[in-house]
Backbone bond lengths (Angstrom), bond angles and torsions (degrees), N, CA, C in turn:
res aa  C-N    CA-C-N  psi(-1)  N-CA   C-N-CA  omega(-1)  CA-C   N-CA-C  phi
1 X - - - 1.466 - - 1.514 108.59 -
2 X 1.252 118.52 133.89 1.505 125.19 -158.74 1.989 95.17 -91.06
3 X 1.103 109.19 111.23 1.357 134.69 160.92 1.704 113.56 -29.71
4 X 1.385 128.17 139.15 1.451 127.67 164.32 1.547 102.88 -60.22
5 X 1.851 128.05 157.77 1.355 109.11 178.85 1.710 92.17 -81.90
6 X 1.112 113.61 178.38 1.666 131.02 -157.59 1.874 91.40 -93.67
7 X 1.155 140.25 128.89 1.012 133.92 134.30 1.911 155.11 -53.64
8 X 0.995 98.70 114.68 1.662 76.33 -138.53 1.843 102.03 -77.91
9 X 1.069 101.89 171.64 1.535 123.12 -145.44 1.627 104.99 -51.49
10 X 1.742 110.60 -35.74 1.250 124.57 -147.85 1.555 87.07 -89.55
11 X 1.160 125.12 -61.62 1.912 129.70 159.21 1.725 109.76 -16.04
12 X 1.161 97.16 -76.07 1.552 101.71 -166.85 1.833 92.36 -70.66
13 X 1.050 167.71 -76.27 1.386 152.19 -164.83 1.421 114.99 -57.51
14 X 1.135 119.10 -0.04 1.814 127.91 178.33 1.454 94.18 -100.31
15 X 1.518 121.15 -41.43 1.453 107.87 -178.66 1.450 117.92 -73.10
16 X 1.253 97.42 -48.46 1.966 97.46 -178.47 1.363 104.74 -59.47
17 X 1.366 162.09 -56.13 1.014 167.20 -156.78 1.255 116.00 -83.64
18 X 1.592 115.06 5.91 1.764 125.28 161.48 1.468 95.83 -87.51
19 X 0.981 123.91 136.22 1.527 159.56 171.62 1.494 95.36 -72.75
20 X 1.269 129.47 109.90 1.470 140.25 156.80 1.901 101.97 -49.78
21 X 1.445 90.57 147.60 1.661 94.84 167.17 1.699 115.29 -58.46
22 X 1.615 102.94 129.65 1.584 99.31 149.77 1.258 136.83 -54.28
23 X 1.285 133.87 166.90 1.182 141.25 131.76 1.704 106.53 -9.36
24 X 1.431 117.58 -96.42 1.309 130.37 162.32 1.494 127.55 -7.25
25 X 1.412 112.74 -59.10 1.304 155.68 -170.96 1.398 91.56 -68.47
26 X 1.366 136.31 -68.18 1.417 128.67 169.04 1.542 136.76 -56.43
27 X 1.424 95.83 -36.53 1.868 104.55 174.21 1.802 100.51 -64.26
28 X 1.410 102.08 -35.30 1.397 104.07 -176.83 1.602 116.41 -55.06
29 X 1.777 110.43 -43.62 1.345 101.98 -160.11 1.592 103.34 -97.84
30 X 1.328 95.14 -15.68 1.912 99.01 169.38 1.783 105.75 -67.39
31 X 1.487 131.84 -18.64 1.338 122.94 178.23 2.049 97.77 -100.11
32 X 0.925 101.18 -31.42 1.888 92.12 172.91 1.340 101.88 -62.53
33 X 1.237 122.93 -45.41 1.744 108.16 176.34 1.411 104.77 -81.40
34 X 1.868 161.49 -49.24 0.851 116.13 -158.05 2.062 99.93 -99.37
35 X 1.131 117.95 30.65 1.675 119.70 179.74 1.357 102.97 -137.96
36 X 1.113 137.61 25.94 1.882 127.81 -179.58 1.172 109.60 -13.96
37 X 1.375 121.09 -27.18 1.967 111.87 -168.55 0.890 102.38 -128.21
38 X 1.489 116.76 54.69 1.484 123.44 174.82 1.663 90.22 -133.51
39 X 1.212 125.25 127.07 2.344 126.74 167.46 1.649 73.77 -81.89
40 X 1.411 111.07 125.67 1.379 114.97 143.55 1.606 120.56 -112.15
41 X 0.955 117.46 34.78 1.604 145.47 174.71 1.126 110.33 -33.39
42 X 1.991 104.67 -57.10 1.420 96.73 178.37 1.321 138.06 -71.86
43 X 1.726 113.12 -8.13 1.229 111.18 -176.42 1.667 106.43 -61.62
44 X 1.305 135.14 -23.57 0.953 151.34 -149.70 1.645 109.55 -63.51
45 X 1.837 90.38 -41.62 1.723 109.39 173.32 1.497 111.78 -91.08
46 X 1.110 105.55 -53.62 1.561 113.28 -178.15 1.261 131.78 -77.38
47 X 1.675 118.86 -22.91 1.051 104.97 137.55 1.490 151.71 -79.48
48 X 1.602 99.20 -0.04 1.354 79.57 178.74 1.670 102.54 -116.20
49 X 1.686 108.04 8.65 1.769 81.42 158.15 1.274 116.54 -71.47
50 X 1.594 108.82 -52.80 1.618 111.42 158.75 1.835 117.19 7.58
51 X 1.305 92.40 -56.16 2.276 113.26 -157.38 1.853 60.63 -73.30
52 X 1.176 114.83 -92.94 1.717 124.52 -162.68 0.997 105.84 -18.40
53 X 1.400 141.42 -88.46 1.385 134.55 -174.91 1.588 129.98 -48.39
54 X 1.161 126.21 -4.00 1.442 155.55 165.00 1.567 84.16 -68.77
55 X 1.268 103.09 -94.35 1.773 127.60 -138.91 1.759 89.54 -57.99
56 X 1.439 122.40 -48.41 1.658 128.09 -177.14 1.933 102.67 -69.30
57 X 1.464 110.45 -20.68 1.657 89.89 167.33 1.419 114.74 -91.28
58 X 1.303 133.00 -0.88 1.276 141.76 -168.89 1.758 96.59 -92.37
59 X 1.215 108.84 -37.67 1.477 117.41 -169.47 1.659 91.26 -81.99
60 X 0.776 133.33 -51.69 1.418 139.52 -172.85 1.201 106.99 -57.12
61 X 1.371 138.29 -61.11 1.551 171.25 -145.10 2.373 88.98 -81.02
62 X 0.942 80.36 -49.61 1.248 87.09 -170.76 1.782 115.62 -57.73
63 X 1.770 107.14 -45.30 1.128 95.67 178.39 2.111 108.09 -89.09
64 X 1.022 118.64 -0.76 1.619 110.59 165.04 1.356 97.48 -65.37
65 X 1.076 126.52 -46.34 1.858 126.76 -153.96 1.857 87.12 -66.37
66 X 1.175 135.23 -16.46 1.335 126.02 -167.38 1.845 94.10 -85.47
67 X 0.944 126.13 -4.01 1.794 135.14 178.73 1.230 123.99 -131.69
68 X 1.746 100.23 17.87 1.810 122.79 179.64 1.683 104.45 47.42
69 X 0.894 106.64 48.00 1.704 117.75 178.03 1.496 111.60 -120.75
70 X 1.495 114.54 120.13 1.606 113.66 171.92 1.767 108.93 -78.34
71 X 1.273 120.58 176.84 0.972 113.67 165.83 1.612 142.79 -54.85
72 X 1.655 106.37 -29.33 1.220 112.78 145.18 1.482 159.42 -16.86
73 X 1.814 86.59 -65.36 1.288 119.14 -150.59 2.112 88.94 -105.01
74 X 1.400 105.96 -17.70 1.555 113.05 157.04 1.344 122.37 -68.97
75 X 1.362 105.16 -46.39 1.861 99.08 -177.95 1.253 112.85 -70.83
76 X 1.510 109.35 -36.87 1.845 112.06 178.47 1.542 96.58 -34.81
77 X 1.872 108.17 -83.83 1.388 126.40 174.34 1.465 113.27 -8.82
78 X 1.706 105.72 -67.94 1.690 94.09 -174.29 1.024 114.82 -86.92
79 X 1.710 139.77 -0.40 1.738 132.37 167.93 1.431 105.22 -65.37
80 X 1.444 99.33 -30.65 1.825 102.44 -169.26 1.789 109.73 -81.69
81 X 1.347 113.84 -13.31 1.915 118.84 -171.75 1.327 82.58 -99.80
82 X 1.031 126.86 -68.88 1.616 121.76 -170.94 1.682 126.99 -45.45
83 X 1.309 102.43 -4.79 1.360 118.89 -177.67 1.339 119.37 -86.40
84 X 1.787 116.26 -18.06 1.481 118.64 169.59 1.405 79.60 96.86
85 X 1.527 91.39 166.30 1.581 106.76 178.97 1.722 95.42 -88.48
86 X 1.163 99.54 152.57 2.011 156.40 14.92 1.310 96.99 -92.34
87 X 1.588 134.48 55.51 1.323 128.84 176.02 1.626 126.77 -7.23
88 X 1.061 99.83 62.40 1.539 127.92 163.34 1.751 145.33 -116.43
89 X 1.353 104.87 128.47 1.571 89.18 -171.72 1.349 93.62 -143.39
90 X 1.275 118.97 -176.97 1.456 140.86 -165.11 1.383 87.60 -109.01
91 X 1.557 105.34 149.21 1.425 125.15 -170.83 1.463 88.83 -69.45
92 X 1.251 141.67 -75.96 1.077 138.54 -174.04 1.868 123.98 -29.42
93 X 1.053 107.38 -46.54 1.706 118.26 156.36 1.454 114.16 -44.35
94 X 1.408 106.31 -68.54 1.145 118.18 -175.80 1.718 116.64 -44.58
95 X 1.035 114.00 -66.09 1.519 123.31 156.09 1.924 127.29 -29.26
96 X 1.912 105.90 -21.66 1.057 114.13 -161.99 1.334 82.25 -103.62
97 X 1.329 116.52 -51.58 1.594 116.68 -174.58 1.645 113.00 -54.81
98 X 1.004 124.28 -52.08 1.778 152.10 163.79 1.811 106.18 -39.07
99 X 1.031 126.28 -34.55 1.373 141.09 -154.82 1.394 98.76 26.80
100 X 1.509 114.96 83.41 1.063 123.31 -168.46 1.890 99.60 -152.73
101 X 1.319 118.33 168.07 1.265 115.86 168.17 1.322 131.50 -61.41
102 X 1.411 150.11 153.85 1.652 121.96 154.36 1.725 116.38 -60.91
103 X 1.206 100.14 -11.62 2.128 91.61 175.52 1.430 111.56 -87.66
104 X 1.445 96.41 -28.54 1.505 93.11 -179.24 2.117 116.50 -83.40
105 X 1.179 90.74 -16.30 1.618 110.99 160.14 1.559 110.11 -47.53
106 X 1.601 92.32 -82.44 1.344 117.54 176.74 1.591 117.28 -21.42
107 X 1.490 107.12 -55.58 1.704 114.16 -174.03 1.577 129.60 -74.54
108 X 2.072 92.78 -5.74 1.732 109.74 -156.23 2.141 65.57 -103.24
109 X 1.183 128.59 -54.20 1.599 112.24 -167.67 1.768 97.80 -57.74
110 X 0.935 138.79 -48.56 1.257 140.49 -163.99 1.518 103.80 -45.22
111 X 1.372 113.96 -51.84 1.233 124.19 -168.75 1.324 114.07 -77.96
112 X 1.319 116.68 -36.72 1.590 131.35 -172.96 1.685 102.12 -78.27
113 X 1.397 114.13 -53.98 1.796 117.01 159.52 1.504 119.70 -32.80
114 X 1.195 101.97 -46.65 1.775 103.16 -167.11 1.475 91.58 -88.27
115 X 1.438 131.01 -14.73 1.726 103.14 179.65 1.811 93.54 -104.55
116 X 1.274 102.60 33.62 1.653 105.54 175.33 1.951 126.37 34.50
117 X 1.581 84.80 40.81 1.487 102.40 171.48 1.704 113.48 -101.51
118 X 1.524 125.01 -10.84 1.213 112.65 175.85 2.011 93.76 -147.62
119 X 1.704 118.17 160.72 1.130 97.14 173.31 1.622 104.91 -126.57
120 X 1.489 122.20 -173.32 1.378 107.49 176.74 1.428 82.73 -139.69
121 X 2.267 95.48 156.54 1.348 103.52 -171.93 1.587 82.77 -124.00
122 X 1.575 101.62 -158.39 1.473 124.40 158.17 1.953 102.44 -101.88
123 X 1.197 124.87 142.96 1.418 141.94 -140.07 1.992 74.23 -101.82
124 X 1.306 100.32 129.27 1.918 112.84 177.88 1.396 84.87 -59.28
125 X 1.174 142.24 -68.37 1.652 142.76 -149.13 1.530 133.59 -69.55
126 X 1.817 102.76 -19.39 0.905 98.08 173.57 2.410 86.42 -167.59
127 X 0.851 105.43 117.48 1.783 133.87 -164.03 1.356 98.00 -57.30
128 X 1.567 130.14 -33.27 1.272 128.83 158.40 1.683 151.68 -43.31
129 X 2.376 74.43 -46.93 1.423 73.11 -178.59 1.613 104.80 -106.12
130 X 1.107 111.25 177.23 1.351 132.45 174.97 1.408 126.41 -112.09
131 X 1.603 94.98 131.05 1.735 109.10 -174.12 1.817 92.90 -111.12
132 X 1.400 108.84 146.14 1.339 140.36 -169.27 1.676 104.55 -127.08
133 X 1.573 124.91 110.10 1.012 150.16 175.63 1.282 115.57 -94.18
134 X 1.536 120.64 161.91 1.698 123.31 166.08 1.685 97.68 -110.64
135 X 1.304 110.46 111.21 1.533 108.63 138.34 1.360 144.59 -33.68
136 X 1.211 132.62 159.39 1.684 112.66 -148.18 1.781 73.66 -90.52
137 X 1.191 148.39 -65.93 0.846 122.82 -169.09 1.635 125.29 -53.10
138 X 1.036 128.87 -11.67 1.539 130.99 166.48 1.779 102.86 -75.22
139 X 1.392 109.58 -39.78 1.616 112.69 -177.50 1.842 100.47 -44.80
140 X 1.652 106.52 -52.38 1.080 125.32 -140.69 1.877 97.73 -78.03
141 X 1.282 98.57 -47.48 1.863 117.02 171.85 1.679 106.45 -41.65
142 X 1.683 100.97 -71.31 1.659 99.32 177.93 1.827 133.04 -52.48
143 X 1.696 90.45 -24.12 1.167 83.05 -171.70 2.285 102.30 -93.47
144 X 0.792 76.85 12.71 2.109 66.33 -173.21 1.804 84.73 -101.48
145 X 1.783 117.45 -28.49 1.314 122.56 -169.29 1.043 108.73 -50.57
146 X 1.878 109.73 -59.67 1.234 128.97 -165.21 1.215 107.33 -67.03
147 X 1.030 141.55 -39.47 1.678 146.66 -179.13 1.448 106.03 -41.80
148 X 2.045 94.60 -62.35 1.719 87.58 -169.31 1.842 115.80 -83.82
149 X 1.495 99.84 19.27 1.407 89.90 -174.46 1.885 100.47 -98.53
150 X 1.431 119.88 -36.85 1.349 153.88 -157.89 2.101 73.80 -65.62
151 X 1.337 137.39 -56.54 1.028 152.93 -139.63 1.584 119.08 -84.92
152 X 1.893 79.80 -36.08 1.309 125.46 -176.63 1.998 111.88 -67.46
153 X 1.469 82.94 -45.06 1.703 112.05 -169.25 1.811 99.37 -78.68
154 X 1.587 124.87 -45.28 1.431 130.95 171.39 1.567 106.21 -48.83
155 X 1.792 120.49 -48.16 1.214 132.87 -173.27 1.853 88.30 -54.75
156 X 0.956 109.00 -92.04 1.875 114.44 -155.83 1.583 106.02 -43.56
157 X 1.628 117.39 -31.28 1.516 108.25 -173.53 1.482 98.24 -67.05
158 X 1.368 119.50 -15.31 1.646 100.07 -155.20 1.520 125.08 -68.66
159 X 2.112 91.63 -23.01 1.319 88.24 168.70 1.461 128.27 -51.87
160 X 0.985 151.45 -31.17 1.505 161.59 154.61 1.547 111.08 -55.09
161 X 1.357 120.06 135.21 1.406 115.00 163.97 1.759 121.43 -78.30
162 X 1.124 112.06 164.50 1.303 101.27 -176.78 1.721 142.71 -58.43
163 X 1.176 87.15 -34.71 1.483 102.03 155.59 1.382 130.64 -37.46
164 X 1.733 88.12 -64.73 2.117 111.77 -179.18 1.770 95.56 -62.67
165 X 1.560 136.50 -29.46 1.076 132.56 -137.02 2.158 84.18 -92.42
166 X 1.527 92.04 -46.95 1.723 113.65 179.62 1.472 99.03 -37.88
167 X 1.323 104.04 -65.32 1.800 127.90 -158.94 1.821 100.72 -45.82
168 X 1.402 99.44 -84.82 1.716 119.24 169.27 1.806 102.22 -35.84
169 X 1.252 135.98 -42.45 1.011 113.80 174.23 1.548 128.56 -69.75
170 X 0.694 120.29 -37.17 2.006 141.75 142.48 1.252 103.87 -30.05
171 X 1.312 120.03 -63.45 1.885 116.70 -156.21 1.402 89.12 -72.82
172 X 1.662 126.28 -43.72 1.564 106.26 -144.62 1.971 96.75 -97.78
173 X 1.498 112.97 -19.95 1.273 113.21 156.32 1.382 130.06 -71.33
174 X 1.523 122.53 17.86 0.981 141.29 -174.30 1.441 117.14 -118.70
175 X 1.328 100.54 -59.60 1.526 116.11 160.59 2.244 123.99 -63.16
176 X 1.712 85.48 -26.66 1.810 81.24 169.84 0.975 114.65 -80.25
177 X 1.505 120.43 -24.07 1.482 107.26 -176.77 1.618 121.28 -90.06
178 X 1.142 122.45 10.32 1.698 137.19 145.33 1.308 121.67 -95.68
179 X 1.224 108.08 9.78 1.792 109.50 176.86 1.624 103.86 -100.74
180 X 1.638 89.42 -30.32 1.672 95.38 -137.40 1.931 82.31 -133.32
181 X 1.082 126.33 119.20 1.584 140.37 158.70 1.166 113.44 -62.05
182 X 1.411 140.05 127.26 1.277 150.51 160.21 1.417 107.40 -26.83
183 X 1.641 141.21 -21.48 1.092 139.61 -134.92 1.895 88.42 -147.47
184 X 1.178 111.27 -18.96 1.754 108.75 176.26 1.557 113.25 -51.53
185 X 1.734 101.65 114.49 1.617 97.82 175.54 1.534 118.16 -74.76
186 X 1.620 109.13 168.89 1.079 119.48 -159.93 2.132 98.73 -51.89
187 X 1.187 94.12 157.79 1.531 133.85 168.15 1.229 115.91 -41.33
188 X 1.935 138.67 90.37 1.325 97.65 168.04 1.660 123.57 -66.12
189 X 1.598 106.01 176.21 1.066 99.96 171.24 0.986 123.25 -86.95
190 X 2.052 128.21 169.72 1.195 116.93 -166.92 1.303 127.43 -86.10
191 X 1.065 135.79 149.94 1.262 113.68 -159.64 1.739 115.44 -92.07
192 X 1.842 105.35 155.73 1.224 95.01 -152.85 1.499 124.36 -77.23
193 X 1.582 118.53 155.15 1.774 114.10 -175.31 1.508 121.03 -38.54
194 X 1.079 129.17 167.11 1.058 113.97 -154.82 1.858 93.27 -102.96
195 X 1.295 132.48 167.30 1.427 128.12 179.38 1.171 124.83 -94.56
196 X 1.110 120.85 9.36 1.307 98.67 -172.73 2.083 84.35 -131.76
């Protein structure tokens, strides 16, 4: 019985070691064929941190949900531990620290108050405003949170060696700080999907 011919070594290790198209990689070549006079180059970067920052908040998201905490109701937690004791700040801070709105602040204390992890007073300096504290049990929540999230964050870098991890921190701290001004206020939020 006549044998397949043999492939030789350098063939078959050139093929396995081609990288199949991404995700990315396809939207890309489906718009080079229907836009020829369109460079879609950049999707190349931007979309696929885009995919990255998705897939790394899902991974992230996952270990808050282990302390019934959304992502929200985590940053409140750690703007307020990171603050030094009497871990307290003004809603307005909080929102700055959060890069988040003050309404959307507002709704992450509401929630965090009623599960009696942070409290709100009237501000000694002025009776209007309001200062927002962590309860020792909120102290106690953020800090076992933060541990397994900090642990959480070592897990996903590892794919990268340290070097590549060095490098990417440079390019994209390089590139935020021409996107984004030392002085750029917080973020609105995005607005919501549409319903129907």
């Amino acid at each position: 019985m006549e044998q397949p011919p043999e492939q030789s070594p350098a063939r078959s290790t050139a093929r396995s070691t081609e990288p199949s198209p991404d995700h990315v990689a396809r939207i890309q070549a489906a718009w080079q064929r229907e836009r020829p006079d369109l460079d879609v180059t950049p999707q190349g970067v931007i979309g696929r941190l885009h995919r990255v920052a998705t897939l790394l908040t899902h991974e992230l998201c996952a270990v808050y949900a282990r302390y019934d905490l959304g992502e929200g109701e985590f940053d409140v937690l750690a703007a307020l531990r990171r603050a030094g004791a009497p871990y307290e700040r003004a809603p307005g801070e909080l929102a700055a620290h959060t890069m988040v709105t003050t309404g959307a602040v507002t709704k992450r204390i509401d929630r965090l108050e009623r599960a009696g992890l942070v409290t709100r007073r009237a501000a000694a300096e002025d009776r209007r405003g309001r200062v927002v504290a962590l309860t020792d049990a909120g102290r106690e929540l953020i800090d076992r949170a933060f541990t397994d999230h900090i642990r959480n964050e070592h897990r996903l870098l590892a794919a990268l060696a340290p070097a590549e991890a060095a490098r990417l921190e440079t390019l994209l701290t390089d590139w935020l700080a021409r996107l984004e001004p030392a002085d750029t206020p917080p973020l609105p939020p995005p607005p919501p999907p549409p319903t129907r």
